[in-house]
N, CA, C and O atoms as a DFTB+ gen file, in Angstrom:
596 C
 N C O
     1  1      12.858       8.316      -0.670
     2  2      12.124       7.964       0.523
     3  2      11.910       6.457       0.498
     4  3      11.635       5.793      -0.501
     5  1      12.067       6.038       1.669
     6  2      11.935       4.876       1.885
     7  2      11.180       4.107       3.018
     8  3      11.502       4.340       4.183
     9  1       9.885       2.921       2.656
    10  2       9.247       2.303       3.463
    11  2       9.486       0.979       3.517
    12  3       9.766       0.474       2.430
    13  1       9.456       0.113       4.644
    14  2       8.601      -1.040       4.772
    15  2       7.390      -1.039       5.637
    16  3       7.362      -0.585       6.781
    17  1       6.224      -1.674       4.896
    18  2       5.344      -1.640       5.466
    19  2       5.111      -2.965       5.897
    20  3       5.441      -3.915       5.188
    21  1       4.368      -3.166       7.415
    22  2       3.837      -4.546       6.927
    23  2       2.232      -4.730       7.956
    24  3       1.986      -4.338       9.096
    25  1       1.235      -5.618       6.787
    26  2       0.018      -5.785       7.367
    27  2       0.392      -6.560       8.771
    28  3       1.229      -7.433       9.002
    29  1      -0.812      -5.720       9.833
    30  2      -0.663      -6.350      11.107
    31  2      -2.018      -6.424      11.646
    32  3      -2.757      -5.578      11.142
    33  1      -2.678      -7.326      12.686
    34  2      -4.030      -7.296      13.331
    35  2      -3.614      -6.126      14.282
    36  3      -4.533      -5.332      14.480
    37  1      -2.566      -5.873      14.844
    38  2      -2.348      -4.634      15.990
    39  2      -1.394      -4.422      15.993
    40  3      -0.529      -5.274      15.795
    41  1      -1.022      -2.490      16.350
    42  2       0.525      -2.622      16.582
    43  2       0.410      -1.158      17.850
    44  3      -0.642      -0.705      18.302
    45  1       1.336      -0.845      18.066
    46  2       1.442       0.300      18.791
    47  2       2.625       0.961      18.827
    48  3       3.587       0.212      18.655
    49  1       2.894       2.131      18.995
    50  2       4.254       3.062      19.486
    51  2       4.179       3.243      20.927
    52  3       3.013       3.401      21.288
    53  1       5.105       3.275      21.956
    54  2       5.144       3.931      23.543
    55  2       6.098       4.655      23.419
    56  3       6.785       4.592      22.399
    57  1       6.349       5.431      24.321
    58  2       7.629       6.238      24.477
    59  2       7.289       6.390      25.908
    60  3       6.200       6.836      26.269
    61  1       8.308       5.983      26.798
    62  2       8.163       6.135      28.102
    63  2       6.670       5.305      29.358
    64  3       6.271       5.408      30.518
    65  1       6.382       4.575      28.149
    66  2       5.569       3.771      29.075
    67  2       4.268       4.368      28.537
    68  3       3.217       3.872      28.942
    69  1       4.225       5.538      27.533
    70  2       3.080       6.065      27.071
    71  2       2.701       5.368      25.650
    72  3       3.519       5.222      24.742
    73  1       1.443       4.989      25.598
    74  2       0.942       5.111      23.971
    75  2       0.692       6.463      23.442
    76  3       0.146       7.488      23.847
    77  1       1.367       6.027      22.267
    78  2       1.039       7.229      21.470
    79  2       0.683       7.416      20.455
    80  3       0.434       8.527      19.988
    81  1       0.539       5.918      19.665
    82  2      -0.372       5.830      18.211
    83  2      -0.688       4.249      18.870
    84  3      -0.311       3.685      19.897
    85  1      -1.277       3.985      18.110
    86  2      -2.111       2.333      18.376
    87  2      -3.259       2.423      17.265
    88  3      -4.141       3.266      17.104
    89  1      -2.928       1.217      16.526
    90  2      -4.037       0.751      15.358
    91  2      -4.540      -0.585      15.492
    92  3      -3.637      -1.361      15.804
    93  1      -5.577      -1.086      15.376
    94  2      -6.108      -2.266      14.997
    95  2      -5.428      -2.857      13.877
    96  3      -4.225      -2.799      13.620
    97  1      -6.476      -3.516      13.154
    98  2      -5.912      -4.502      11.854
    99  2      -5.665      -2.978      10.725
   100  3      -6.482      -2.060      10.649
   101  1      -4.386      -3.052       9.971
   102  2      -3.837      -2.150       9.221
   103  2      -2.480      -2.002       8.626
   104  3      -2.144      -2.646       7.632
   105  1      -1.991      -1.470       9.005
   106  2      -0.083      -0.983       8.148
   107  2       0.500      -0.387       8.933
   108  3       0.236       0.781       9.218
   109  1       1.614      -1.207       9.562
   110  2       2.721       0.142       9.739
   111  2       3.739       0.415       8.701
   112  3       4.245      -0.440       7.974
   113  1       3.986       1.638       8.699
   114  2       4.883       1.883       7.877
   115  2       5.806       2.838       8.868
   116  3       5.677       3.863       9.537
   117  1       7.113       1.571       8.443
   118  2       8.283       2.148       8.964
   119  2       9.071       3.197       7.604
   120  3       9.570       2.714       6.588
   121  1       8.990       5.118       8.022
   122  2       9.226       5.582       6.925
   123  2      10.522       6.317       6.755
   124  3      10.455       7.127       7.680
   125  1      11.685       6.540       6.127
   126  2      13.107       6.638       6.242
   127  2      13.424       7.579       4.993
   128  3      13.374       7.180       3.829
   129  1      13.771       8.928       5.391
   130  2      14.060       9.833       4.385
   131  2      15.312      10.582       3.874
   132  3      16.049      11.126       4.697
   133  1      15.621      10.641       2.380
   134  2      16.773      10.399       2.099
   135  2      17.176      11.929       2.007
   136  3      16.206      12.683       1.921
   137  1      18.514      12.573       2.009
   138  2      18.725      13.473       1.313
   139  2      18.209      14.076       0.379
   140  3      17.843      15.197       0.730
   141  1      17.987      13.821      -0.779
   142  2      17.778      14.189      -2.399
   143  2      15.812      14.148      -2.300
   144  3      15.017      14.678      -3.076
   145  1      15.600      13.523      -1.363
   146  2      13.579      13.534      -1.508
   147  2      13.072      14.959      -1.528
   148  3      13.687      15.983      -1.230
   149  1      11.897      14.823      -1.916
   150  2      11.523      16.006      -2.144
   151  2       9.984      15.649      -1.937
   152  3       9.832      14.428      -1.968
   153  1       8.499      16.526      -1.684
   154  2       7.149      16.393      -1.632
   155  2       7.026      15.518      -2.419
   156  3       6.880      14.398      -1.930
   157  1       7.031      15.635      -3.937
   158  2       6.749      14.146      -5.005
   159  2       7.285      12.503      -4.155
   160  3       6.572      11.521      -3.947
   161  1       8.367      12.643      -3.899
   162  2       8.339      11.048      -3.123
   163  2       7.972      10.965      -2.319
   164  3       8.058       9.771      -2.035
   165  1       7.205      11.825      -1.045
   166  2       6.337      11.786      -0.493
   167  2       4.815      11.521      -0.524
   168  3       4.174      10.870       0.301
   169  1       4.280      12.254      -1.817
   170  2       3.307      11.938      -2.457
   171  2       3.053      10.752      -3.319
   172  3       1.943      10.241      -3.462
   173  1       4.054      10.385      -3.833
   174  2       4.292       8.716      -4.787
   175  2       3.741       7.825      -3.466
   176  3       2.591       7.666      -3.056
   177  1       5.111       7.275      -2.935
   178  2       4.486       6.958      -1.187
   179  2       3.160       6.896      -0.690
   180  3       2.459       5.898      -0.520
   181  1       2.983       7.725      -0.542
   182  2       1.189       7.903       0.247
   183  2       0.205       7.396      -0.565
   184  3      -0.761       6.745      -0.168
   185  1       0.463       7.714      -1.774
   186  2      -0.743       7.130      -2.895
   187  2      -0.441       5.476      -2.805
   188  3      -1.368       4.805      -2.350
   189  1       0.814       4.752      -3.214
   190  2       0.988       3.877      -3.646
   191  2       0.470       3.020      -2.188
   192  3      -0.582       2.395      -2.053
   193  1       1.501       3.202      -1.235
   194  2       0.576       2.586       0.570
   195  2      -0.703       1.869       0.534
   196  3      -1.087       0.700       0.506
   197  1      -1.425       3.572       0.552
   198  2      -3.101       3.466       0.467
   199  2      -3.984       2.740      -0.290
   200  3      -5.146       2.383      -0.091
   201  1      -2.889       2.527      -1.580
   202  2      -3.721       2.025      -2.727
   203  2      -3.376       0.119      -3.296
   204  3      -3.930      -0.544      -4.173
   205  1      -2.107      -0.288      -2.212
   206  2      -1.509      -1.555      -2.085
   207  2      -3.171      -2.471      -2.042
   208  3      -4.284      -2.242      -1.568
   209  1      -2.602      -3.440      -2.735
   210  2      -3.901      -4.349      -2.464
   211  2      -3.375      -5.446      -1.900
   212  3      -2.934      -6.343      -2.618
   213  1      -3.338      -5.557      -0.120
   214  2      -2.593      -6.229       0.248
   215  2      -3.667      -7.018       1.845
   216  3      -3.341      -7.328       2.991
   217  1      -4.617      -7.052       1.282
   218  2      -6.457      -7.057       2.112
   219  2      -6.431      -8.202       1.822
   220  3      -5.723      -8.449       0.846
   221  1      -6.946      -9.067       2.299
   222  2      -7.850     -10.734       2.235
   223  2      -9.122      -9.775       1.471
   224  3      -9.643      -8.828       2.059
   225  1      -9.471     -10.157       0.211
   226  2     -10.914      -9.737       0.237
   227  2     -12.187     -11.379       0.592
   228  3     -11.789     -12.271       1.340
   229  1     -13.247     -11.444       0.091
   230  2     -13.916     -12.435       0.171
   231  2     -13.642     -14.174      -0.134
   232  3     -14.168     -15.244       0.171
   233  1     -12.467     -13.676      -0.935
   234  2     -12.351     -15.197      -1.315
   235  2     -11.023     -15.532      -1.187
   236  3     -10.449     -16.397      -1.849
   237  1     -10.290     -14.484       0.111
   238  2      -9.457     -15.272       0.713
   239  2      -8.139     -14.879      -0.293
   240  3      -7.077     -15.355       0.107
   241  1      -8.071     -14.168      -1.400
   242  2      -6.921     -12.988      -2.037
   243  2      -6.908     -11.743      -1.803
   244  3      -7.891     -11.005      -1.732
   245  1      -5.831     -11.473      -1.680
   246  2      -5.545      -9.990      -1.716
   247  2      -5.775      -9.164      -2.477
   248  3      -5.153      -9.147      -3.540
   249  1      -6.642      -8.307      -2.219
   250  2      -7.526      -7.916      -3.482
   251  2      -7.828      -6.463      -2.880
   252  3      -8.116      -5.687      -3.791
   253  1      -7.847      -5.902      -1.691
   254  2      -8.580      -5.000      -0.672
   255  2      -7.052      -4.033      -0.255
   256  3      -5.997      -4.431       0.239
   257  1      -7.309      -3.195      -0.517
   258  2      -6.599      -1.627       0.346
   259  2      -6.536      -1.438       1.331
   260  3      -7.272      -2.120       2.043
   261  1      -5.927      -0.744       1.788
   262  2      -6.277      -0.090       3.469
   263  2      -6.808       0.252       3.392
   264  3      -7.664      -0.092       4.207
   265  1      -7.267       1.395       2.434
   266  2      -8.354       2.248       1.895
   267  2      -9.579       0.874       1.964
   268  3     -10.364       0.889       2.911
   269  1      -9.662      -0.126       1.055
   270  2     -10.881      -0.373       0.804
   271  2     -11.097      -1.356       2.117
   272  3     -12.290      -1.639       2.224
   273  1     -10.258      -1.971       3.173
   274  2     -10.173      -2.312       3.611
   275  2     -10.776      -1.278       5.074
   276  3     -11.081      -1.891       6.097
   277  1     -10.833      -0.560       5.060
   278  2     -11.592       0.576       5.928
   279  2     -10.296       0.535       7.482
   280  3     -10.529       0.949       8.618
   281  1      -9.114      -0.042       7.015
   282  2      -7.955      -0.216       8.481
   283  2      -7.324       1.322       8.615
   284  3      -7.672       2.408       8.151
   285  1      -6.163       0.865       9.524
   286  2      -5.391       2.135       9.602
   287  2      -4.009       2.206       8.754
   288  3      -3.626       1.517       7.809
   289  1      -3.395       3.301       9.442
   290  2      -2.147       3.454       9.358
   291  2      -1.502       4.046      10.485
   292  3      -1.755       5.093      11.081
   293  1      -0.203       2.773      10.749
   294  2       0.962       3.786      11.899
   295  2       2.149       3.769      11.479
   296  3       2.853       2.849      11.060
   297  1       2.388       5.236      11.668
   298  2       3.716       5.776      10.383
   299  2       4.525       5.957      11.481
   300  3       4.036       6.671      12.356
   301  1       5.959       5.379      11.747
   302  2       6.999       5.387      12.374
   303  2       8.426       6.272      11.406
   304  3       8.493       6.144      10.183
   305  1       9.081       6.815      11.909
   306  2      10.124       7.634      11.211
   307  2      11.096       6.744      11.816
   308  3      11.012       6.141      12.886
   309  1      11.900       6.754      11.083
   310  2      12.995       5.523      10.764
   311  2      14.342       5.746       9.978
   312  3      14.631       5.029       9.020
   313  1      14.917       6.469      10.288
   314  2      16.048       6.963       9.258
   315  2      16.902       5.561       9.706
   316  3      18.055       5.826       9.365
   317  1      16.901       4.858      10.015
   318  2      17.638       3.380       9.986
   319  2      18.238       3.100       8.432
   320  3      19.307       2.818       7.890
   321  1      16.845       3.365       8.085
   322  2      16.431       2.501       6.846
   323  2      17.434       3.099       5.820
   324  3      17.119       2.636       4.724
   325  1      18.188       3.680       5.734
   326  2      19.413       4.518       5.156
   327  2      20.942       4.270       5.789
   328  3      21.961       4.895       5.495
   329  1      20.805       3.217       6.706
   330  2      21.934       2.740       7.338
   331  2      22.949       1.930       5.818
   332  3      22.369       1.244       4.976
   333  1      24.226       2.167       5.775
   334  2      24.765       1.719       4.735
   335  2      25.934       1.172       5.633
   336  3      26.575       2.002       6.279
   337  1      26.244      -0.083       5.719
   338  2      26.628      -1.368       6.180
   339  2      27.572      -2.033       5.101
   340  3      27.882      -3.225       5.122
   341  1      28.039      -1.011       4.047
   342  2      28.794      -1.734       2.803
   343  2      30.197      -1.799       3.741
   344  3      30.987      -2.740       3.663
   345  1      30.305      -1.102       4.283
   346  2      32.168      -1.274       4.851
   347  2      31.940      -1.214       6.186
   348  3      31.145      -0.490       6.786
   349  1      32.749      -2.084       6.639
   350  2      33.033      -2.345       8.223
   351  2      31.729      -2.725       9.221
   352  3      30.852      -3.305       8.581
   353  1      31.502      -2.590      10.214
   354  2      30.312      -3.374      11.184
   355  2      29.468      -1.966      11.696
   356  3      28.332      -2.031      12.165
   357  1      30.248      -0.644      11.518
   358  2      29.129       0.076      12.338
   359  2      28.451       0.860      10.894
   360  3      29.125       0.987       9.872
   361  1      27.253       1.269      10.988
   362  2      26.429       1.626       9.362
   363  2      27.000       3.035      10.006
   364  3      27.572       3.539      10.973
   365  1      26.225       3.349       8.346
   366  2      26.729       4.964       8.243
   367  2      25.551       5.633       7.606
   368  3      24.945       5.051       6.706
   369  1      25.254       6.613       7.946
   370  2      23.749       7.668       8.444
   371  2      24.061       8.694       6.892
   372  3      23.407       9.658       6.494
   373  1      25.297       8.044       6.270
   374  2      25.496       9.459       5.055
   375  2      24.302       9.647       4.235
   376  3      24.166      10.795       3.812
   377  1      23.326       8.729       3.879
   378  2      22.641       9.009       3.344
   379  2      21.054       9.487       3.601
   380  3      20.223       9.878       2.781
   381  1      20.960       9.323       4.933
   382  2      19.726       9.798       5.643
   383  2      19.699      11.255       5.853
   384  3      20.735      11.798       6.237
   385  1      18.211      12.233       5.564
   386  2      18.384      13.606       6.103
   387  2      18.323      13.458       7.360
   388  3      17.833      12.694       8.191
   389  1      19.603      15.359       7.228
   390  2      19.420      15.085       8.901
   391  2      17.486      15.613       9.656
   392  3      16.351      15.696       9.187
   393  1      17.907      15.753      10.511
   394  2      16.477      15.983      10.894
   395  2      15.430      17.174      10.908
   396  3      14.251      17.247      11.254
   397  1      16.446      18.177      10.333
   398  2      15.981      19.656      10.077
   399  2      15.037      19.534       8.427
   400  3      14.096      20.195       7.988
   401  1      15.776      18.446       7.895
   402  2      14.870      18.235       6.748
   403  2      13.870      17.320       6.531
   404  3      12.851      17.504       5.864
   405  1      14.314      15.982       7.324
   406  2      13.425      15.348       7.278
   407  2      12.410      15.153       8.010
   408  3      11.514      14.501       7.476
   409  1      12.255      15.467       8.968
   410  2      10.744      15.846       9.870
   411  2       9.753      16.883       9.003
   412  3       8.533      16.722       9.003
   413  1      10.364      17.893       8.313
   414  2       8.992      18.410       7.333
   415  2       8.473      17.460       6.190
   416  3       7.343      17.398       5.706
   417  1       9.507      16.800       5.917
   418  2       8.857      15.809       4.968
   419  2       8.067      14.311       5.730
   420  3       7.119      13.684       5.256
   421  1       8.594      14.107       6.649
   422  2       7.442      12.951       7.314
   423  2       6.296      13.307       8.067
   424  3       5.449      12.491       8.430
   425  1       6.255      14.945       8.385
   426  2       4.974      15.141       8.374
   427  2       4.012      15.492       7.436
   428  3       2.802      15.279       7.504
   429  1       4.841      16.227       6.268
   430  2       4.065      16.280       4.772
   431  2       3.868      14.788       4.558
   432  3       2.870      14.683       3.845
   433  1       4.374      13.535       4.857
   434  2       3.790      12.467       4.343
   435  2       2.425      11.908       4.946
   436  3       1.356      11.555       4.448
   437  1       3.005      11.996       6.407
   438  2       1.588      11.919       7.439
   439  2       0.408      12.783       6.889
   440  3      -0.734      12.349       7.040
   441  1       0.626      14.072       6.212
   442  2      -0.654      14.519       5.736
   443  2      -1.587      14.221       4.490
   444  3      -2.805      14.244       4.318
   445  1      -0.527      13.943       3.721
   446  2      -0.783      13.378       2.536
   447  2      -2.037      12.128       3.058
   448  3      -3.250      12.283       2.916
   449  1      -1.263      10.720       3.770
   450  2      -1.937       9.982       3.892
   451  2      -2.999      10.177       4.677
   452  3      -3.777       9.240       4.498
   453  1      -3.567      11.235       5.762
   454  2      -4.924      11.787       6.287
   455  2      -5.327      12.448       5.171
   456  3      -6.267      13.206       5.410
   457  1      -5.058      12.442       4.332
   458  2      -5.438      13.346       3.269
   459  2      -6.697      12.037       2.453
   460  3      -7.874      12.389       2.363
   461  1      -6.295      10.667       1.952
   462  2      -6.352       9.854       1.711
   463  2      -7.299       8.348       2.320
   464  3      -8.003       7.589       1.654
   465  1      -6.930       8.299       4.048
   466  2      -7.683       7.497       4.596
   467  2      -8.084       8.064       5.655
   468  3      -7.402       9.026       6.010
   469  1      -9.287       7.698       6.519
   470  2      -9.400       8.218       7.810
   471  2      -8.337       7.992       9.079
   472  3      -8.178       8.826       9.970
   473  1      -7.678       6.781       9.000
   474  2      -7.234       6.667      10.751
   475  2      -5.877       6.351      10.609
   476  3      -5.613       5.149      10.612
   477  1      -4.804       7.277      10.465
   478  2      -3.329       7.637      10.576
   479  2      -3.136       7.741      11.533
   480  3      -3.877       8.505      12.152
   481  1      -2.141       7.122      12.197
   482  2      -1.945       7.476      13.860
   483  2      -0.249       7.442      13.593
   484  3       0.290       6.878      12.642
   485  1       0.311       8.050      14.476
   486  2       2.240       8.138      14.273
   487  2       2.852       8.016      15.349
   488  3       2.175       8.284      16.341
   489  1       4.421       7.552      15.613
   490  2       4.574       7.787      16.389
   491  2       5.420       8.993      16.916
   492  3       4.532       9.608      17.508
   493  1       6.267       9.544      17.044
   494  2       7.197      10.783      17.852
   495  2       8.633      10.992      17.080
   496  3       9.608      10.287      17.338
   497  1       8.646      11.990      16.150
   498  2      10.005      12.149      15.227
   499  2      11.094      12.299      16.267
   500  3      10.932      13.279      16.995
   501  1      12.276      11.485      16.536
   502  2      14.086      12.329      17.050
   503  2      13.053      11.550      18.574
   504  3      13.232      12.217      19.593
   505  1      12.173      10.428      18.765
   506  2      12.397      10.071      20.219
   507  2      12.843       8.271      19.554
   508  3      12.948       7.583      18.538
   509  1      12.998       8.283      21.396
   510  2      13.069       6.567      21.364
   511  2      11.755       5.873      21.587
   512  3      11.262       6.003      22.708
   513  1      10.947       4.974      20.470
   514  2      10.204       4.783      21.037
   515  2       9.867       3.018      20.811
   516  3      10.511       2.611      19.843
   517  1       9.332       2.314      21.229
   518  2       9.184       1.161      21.373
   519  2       7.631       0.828      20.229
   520  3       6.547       1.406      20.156
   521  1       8.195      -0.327      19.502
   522  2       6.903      -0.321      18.569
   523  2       6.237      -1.822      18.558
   524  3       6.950      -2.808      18.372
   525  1       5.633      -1.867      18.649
   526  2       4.810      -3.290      18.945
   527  2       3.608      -3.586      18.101
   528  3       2.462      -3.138      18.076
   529  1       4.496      -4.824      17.171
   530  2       3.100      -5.307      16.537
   531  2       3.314      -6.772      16.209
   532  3       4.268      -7.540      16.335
   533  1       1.531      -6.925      15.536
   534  2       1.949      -8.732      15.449
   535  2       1.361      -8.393      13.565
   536  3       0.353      -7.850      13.111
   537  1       2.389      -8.932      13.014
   538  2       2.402      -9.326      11.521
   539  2       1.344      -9.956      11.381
   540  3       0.702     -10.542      12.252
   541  1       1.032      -9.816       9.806
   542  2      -0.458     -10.662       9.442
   543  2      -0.169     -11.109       8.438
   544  3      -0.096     -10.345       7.475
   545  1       0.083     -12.392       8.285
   546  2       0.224     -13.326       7.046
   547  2       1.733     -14.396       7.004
   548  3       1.817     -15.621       7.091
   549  1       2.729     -13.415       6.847
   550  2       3.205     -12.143       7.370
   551  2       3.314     -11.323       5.906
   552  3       4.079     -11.759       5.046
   553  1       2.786     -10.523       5.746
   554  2       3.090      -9.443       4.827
   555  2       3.917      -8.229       5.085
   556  3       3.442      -7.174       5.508
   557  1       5.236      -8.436       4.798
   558  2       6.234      -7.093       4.390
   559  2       6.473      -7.022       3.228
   560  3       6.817      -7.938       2.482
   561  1       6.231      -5.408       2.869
   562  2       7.166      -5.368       1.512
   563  2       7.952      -3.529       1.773
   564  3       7.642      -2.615       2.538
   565  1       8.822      -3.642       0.924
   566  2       9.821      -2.474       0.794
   567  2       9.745      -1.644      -0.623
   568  3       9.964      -1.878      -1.812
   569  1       9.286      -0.485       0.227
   570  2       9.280       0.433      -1.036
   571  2      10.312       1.754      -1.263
   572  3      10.503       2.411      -0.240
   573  1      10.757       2.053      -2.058
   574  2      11.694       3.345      -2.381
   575  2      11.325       3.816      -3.512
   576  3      11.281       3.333      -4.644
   577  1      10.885       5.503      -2.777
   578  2      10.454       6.184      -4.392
   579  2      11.483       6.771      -5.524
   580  3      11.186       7.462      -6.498
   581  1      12.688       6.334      -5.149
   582  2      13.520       6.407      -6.503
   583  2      13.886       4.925      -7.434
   584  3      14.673       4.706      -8.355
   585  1      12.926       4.093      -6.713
   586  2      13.330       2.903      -7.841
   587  2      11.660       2.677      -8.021
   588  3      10.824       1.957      -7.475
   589  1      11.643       3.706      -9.102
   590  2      10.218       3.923      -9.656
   591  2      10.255       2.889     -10.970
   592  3      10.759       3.455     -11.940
   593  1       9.778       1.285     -11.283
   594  2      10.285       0.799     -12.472
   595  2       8.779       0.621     -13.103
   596  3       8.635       0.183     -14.244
């Protein structure tokens, strides 16, 4: 399984001109699931997210959680993120589940993390949807729970 997350003051999902998740200051996590995942990299994931210390605390370091940071989370499904671009110009999806598998696992992740913080918001698995946010710092980072080091 695979994320990038990145701290933002706001972001949102639409689909059709509709909102359908919207967070204040928090995380999106764009989340991308592989073949071979299973609940454990789902659960690695959700803990590790929640527990990033990636907050301004008082003196101006990152020191603060989402968790301790009292923000949100908006979890976007993203099988992009499995695009493999090693040969020729158009990527190739071989390594992404298809969607019969991976929608139970990005909503087992979505639960995990309500499990964890109060305000998870998502946007719409298998639609098109438009995502809008403004970066904070800018903080991205990329996580994959098989390069556990």
């Amino acid at each position: 399984m695979r994320a990038v997350i990145q701290r933002v003051t706001r972001a949102k999902v639409t689909i059709d001109n509709e909102t359908v998740g919207k967070i204040e200051r928090g995380v999106v996590v764009l989340l991308g699931v592989a073949l071979a995942d299973t609940q454990s990299d789902a659960d690695y994931l959700a803990q590790k997210i929640v527990s990033l210390r990636i907050f301004d605390d008082m003196e101006g370091r990152m020191n603060l959680s989402v968790k301790d940071a009292q923000s949100g989370l908006l979890v976007v499904s993203q099988f992009t993120l499995y695009g493999d671009v090693r040969r020729g110009n158009r990527p190739s999806w071989s390594d992404a589940a298809p969607p019969e598998v991976a929608e139970p696992l990005y909503e087992y992740f979505v639960s995990k993390c309500r499990e964890l913080i109060m305000e998870v918001q998502t946007g719409s698995f298998r639609k098109m949807m438009q995502v809008e946010l403004v970066n904070d710092g800018p903080v991205t980072l990329m996580l994959d729970s098989k390069k556990l080091f």
